[in-house]
N, C-alpha and C positions, 0 to 999 in steps of 0.2 A: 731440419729443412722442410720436412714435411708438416710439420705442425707452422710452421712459417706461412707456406704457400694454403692452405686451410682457410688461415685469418685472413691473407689477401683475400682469396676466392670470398668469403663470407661476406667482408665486408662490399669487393668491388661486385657484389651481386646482389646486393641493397640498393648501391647509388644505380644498378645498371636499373634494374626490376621499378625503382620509384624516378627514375628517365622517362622508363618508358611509359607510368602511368600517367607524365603529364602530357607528352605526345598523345597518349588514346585519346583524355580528355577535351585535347587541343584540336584533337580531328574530328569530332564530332558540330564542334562550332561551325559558322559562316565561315569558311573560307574558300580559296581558289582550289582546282583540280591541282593546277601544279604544286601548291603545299601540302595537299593529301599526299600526293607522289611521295614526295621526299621524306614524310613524317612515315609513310609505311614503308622505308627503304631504312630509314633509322632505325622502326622497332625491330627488323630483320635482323641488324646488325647486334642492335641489345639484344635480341633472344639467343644469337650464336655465340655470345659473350656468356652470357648464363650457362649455355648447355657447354660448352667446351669446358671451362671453369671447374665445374660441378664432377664434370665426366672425369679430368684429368686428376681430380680431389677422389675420385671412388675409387681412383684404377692405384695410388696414391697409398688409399687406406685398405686397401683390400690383397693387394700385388695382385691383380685377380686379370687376366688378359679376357677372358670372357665378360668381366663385367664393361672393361673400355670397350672392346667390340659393339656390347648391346647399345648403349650410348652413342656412340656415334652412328651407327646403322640406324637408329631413331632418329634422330639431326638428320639423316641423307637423306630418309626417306621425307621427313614432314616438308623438308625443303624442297623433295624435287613435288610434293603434292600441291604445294604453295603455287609452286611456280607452274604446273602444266594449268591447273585453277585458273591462276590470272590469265594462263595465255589462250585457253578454250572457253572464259566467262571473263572477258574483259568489263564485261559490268556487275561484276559479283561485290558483296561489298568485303575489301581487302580487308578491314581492320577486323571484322569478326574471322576472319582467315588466321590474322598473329595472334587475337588472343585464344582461340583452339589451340595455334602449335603452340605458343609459351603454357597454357597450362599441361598438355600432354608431354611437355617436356621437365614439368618442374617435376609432374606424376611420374614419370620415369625413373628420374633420378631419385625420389623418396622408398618411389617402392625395390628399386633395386637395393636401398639401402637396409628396407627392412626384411624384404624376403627376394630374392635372383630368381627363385621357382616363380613365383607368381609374377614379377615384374614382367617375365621372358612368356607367361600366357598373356597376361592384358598385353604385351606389344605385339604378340601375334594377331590375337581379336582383334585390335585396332589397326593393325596392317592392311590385311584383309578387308575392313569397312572402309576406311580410309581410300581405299583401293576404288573398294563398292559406291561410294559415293561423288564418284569424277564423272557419272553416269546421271546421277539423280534428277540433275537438274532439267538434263538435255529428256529424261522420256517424261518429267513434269510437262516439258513444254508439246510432246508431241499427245499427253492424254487432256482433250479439251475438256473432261466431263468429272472429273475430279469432286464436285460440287455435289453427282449426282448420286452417288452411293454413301449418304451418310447413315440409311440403314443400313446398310453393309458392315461400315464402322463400328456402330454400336450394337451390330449383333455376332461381330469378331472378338473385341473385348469383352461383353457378357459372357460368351461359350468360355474363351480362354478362364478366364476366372473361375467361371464353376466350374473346370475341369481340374486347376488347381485347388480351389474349394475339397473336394473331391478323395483327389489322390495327388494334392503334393505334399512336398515335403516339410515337415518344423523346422523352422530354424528359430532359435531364441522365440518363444512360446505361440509364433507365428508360421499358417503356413505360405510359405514364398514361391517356392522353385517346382519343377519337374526336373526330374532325373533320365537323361534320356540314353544314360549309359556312356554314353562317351565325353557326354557336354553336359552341365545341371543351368537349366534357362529361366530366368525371373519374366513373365510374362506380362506381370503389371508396368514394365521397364517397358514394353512396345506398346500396349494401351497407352501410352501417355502419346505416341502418337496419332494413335486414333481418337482417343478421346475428344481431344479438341476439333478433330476435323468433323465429326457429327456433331457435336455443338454445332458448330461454325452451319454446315449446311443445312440444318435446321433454320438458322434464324438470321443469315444472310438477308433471303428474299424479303421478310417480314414477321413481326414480335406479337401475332395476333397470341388470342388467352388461349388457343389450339395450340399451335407451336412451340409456345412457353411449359403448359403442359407436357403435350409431347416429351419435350427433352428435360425436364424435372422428373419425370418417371423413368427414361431411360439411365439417365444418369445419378437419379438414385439406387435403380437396378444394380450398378456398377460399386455406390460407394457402400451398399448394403452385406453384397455379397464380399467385398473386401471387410467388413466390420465382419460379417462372420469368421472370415480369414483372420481375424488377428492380425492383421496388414492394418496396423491404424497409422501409420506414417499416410501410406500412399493413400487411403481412407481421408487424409485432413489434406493432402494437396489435390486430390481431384474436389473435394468439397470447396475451398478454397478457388481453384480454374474456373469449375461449372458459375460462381455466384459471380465473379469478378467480369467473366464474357459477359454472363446475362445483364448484368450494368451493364456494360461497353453497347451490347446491342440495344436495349431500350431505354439507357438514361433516366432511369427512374430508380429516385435516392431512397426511396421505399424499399425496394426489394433489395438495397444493399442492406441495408439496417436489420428488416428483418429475417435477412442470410446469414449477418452476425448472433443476433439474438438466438436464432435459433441453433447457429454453430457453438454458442456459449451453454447454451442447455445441453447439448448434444456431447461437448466435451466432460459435463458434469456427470452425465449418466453413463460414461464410460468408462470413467473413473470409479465409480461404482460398480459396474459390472465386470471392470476384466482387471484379476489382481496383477496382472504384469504392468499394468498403465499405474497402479500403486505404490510398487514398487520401485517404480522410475519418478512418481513423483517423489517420494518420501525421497529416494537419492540426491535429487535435484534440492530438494528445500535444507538436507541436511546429512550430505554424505559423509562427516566424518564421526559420526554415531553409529555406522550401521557401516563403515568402512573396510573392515574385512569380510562383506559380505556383499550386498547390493549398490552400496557406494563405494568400493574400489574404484571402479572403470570411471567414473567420474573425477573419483580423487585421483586419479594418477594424472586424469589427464591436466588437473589445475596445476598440479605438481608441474608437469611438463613445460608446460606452458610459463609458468613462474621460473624455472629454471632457465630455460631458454633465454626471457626477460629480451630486450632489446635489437639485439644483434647477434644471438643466438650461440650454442653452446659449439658447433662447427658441425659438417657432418658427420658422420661415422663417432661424435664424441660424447654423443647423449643415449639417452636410452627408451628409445620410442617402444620398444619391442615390449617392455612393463605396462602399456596401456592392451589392456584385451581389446581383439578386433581393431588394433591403431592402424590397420592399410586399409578400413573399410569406414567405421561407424569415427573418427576420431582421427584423419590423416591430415585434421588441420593442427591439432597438438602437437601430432608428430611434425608436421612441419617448422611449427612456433619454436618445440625447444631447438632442433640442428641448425635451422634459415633464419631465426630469428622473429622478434615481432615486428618489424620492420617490414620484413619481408614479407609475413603474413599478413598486414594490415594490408601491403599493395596487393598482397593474392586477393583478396577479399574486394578490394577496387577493384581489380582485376574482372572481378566475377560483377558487379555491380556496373561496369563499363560493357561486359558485354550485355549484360539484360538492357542495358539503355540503349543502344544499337541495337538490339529486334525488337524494341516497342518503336524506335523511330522508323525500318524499316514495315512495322506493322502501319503506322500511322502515313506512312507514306504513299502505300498499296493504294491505287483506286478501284481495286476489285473487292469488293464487301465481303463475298466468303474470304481471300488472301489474310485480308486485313484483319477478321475474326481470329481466323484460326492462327496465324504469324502472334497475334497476343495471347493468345493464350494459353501459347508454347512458351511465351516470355514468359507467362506469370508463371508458369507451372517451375520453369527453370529457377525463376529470380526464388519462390518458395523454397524450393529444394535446398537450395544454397544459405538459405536462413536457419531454415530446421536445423541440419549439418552443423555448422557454425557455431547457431546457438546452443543446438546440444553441447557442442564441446566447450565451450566458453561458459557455462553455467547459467545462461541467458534465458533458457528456458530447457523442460524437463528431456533428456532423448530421447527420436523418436524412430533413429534406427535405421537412417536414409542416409544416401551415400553422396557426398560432392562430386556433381559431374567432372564428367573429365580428367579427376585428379585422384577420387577415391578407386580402391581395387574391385572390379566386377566388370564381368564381359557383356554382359547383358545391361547393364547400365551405360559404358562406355559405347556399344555399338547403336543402343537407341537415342543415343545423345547427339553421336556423331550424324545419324541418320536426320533428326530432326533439325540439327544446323544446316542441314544440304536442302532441305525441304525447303525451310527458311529461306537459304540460298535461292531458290530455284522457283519461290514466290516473287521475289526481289527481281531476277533476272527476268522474268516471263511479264510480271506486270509494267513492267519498263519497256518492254518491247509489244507488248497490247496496245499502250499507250502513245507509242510513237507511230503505227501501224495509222492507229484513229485519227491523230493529229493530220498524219500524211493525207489518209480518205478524205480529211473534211478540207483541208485547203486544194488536192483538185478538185473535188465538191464545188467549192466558193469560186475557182479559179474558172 
């Protein structure tokens, strides 16, 4: 019976999960308010179909009353978050609201399957943010000068770094974290919200060869001191932010080309200098030579992945836990073999649906810092998600970065959630700039 209800769940959480990805995409089109309405009332309904499903499958596979608890206490909570959202930001934009809870909900459900200790700290972290960011929007809109402290920014993320630089901790031949005794914090996870915003208020006003300077130096500052960290994931996603803004802001096809050129030299010389970038490549070009050693964690996870094959091996019926770090560097494998590939191709939509909605909302902003910085949170996100992805998929070599939202880590999940609110709260704020304006100039005219 229980192996019964498994395959239902497996299955009817394919057809729900690739439902809802054609509603996302359907809601981003030209259409009327009243079809958004209902198309974000649909995906509510498919997300409560997934996570019920799922929940009742662990509690199922596990006889575990603590683990149904955690599950549905996740479900109450993201729902009543949804909902006080829409009703204190009725101009927030809904659909990146569903695709946060569907993917914190699908994270739930994996990571409780792979570890209950950790699932039960990332749903606490995220409680608590979750919590923290019902606020965000509302003191966005009361600090009018946001724009003015971008030295502030990028002399908060320099300190931070070279304090980790300093004395933090190794992890896998990199230093990441502080230790702060009760909590261990990744601090390049909250530069990534500052990063952008000093970009941004740099070169909002204007792209003269000062200001472009300026922020080539600050922001090499940044990816420098991460190259000495052994931090070379987060090293090629702010490389990547910084080149792709500075397009955005001066339109000059120059300086994208040669951001590449140089980003191509710069990945050769690293490869050369640091043997762990070595090691990862030699895995990536040919892990089953060197598979009980450096190309394990890649082989298990093709493994996984090839097992899983289509519609997945069920939950609780495959073996995620044989991938090293699979609830962190590799939670899309783990996904692939229990959910299926099906399901992982929609996660994957999923995450490409929400990068398209904050570059539309980026593009939408008539406030030029908003608009800067709203992209280049997107790219920094939409990156993230590739590295991840492709590491696990063999696409390209790993780079040791975690899938928002869905991978295990407190300090990635809370600056994730924190910059969706931000996001939020550009969106919200510049909508109401802009109707303000509109209002002044017609009694103006009047």
């Amino acid at each position: 019976m229980v192996q019964i209800f498994s395959a239902v769940t497996r299955y009817t959480a394919i057809i729900c999960i690739c439902i809802y990805m054609i509603l996302a995409f359907r809601s981003i089109s030209d259409i009327s308010k009243g079809k958004k309405r209902r198309i974000f009332y649909y995906e509510c309904i498919l997300i409560t179909m997934i996570h019920v499903l799922y929940s009742i499958t662990s509690y199922l596979k596990t006889n575990s009353v603590r683990v149904l608890l955690l599950c549905l206490i996740c479900y109450v909570l993201l729902a009543i978050i949804v909902f006080i959202y829409c009703k204190i930001y009725p101009k927030s934009n809904k659909f990146l609201l569903t695709n946060i809870w569907l993917m914190i909900s699908v994270s739930t459900i994996i990571l409780i399957r792979i570890s209950y200790t950790k699932a039960l700290r990332q749903f606490i972290m995220g409680a608590f943010t979750l919590i923290l960011t019902l606020a965000v929007p509302y003191v966005m809109s009361k600090i009018k000068c946001l724009r003015n402290y971008y030295y502030c920014y990028a002399a908060l993320g320099i300190l931070l770094l070279l304090v980790v630089l300093v004395i933090g901790d190794v992890t896998y031949g990199a230093k990441l974290s502080l230790d702060l005794g009760f909590i261990s914090v990744q601090p390049s996870e909250f530069i990534k919200i500052t990063y952008p915003m000093f970009i941004a208020g740099i070169l909002y006003q204007n792209t003269t060869v000062k200001s472009l300077a300026i922020t080539t130096v600050l922001a090499g500052i940044h990816i420098m001191i991460l190259v000495l960290s052994r931090d070379l994931g987060s090293a090629l996603i702010f490389s990547i932010v910084f080149l792709l803004m500075i397009f955005i802001a001066t339109g000059r096809k120059m300086i994208l080309l040669g951001g590449l050129l140089i980003g191509c030299a710069a990945a050769c010389l690293g490869y050369l200098l640091f043997s762990h970038v070595q090691v990862r490549v030699a895995a990536w070009l040919n892990p089953w030579d060197i598979i009980d050693d450096s190309g394990y964690q890649i082989a298990q996870s093709i493994f996984a992945i090839g097992t899983g094959s289509l519609f997945g091996m069920g939950l609780y019926d495959g073996n995620p836990n044989y991938i090293p770090v699979a609830e962190q560097d590799f939670i899309f494998s783990a996904i692939s073999e229990e959910m299926g590939g099906f399901f992982a191709l929609a996660l994957i939509l999923l995450c490409f649906h929400t990068f398209v909605v904050m570059i539309k909302i980026a593009f939408k902003c008539n406030d030029e810092f908003y608009k800067l910085t709203c992209f280049g949170m997107a790219v920094l996100y939409g990156v993230q998600v590739f590295l991840t992805v492709g590491g696990a998929i063999k696409l390209i070599p790993s780079t040791g970065v975690t899938l928002p939202l869905i991978s295990y880590g407190g300090s990635s999940l809370v600056s994730t959630l924190l910059m969706f609110s931000i996001i939020q709260g550009f969106n919200i704020y510049d909508k109401k700039e802009e109707t303000i304006k509109q209002t002044i100039k017609q009694t103006t005219t009047e």
